[in-house]
C-alpha positions as CSV (number, residue, x, y, z in Angstrom):
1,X,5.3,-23.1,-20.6
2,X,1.7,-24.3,-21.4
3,X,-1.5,-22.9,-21.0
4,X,-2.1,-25.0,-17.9
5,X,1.4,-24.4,-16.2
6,X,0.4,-20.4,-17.1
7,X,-2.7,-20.6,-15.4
8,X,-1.7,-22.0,-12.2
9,X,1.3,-20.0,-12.0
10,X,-0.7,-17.0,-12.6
11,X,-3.4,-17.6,-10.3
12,X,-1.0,-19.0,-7.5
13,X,0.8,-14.9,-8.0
14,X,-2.7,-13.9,-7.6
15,X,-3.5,-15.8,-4.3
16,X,-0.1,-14.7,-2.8
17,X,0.0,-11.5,-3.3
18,X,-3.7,-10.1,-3.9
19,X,-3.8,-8.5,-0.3
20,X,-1.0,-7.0,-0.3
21,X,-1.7,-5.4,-3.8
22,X,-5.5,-4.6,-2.6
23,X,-4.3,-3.0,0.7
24,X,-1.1,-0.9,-1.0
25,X,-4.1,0.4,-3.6
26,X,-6.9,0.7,-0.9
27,X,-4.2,3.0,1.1
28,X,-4.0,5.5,-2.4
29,X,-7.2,5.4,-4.2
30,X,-9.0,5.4,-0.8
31,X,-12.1,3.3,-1.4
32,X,-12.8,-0.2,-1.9
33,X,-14.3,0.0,-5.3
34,X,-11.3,2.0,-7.0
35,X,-8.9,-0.6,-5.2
36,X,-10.4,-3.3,-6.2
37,X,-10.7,-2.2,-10.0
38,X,-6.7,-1.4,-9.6
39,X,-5.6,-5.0,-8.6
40,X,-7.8,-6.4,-11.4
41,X,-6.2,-4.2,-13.6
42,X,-2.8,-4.8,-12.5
43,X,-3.2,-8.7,-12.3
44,X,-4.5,-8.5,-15.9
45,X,-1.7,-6.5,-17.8
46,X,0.9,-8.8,-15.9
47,X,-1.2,-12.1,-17.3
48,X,-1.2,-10.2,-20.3
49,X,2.5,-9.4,-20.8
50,X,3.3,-13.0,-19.8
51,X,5.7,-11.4,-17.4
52,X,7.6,-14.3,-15.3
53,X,9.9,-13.5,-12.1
54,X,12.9,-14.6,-10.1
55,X,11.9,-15.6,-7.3
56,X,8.8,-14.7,-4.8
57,X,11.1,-11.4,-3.1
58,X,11.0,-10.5,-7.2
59,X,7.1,-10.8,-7.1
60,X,6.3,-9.1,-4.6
61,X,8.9,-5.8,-5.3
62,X,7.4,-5.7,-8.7
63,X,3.8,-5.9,-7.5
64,X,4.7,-3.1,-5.1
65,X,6.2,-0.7,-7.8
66,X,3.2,-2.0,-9.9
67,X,0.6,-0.8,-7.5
68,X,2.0,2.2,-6.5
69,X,2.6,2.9,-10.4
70,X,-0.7,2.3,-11.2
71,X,-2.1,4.4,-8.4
72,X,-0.7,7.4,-8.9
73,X,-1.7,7.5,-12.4
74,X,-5.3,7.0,-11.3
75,X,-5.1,9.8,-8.6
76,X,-3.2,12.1,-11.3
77,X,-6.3,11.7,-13.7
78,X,-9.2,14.0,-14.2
79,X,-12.0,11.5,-13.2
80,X,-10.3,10.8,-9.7
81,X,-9.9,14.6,-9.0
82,X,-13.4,15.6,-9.9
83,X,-14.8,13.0,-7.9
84,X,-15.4,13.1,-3.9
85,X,-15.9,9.2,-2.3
86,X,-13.8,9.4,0.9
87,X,-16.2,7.9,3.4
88,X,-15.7,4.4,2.9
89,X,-13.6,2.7,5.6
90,X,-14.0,-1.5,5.2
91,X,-11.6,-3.5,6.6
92,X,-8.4,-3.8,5.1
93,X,-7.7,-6.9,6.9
94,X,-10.1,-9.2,5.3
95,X,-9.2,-12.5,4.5
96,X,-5.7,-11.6,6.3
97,X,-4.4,-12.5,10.1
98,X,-3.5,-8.9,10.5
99,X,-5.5,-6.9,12.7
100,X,-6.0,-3.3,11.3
101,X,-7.5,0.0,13.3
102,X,-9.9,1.8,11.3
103,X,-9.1,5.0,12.8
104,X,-5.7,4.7,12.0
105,X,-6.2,3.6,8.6
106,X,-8.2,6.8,8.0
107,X,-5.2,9.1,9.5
108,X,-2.4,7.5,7.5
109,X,-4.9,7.9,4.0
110,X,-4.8,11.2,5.0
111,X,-1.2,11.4,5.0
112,X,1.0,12.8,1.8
113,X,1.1,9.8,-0.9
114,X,4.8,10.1,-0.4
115,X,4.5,9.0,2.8
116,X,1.4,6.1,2.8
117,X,3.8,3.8,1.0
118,X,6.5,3.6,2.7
119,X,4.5,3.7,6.2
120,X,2.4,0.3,4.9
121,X,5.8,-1.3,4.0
122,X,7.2,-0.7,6.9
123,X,4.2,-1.8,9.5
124,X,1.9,-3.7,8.1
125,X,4.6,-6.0,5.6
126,X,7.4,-5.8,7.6
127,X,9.9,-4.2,5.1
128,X,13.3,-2.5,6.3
129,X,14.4,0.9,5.6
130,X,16.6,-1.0,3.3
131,X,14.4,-3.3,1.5
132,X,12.6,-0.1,1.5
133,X,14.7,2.2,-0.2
134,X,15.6,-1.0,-3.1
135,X,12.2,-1.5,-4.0
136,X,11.1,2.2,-4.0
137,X,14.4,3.2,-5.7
138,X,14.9,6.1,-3.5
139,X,17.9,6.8,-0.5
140,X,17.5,5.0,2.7
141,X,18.2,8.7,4.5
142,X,15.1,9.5,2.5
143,X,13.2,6.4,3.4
144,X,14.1,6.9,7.5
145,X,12.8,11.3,6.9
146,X,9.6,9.7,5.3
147,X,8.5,7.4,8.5
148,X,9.6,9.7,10.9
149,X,7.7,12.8,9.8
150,X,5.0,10.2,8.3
151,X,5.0,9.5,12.4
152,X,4.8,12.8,13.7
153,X,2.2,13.9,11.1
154,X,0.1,10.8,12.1
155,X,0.5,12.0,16.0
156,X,-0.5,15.5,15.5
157,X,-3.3,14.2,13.5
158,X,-4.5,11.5,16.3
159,X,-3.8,13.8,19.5
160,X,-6.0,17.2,17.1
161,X,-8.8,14.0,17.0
162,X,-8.8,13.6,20.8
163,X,-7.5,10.0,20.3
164,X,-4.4,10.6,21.9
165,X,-3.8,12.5,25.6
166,X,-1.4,10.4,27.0
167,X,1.8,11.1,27.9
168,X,4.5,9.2,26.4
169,X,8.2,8.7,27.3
170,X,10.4,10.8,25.5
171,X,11.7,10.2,22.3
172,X,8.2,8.0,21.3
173,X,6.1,9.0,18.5
């Protein structure tokens, strides 16, 4: 491939996929400014490796393991921990039809990483348990416990906020 094909390949991954990315490591790192710094650096090192894929469903696994990769190593590292930047909400939405509620973008960052991944697939890209549980390499029973207790954390959270005082149908979350 040339340097021309490269670049527009490259920078057409970028355009397709540089929300998602963003959003997966706004939902981790918690601020705009450490997100942003993620998907630069996980744009770059996939440039860099000259790394090519199937097909777009290929893409945008990848990206997803990539992010969430990436993330955890930048919440698992001394600087992160030391440092306190939590109240920053911006829009997640930006640039992108989908409508998100800053309130319950702040609950679900407060949720356990294990569950903020899967919860984002699920919702916001429209994932199945299954798709799920291939990308994330982990059981789809596993998968389903995550989003329903991810669910019931997020409830207790919203109803302790006074968001939340009316009564629902049984069964509903």
């Amino acid at each position: 491939m040339d340097f021309e094909k490269k670049k527009e390949y490259y920078f057409s991954l970028y355009e397709k996929h540089v929300d998602m990315v963003y959003r997966i490591c706004y939902f981790y790192l918690g601020n705009s400014h450490d997100a942003e710094d993620a998907v630069q650096n996980i744009f770059y090192k996939i440039i860099k490796k000259e790394l090519s894929f199937k097909d777009s469903e290929h893409e945008k696994a990848f990206l997803i393991v990539c992010a969430k990769n990436y993330c955890k190593d930048i919440v698992k590292s001394f600087w992160i921990k030391k440092r306190v930047d939590y109240d920053e909400i911006v829009n997640l939405a930006s640039n992108s039809e989908k409508e998100i509620d800053l309130d319950l973008t702040y609950e679900i960052m407060n949720l356990p990483s294990k569950y903020k991944l899967p919860l984002y697939l699920y919702y916001y890209e429209g994932y199945s348990v299954k798709e799920i549980s291939h990308i994330l390499e982990e059981k789809e029973t596993t998968i389903q416990t995550h989003l329903s207790r991810a669910r019931k954390k997020l409830k207790l959270q919203i109803e302790s906020e006074g968001y939340y005082n009316e009564k629902r149908p049984k069964g509903a979350v």
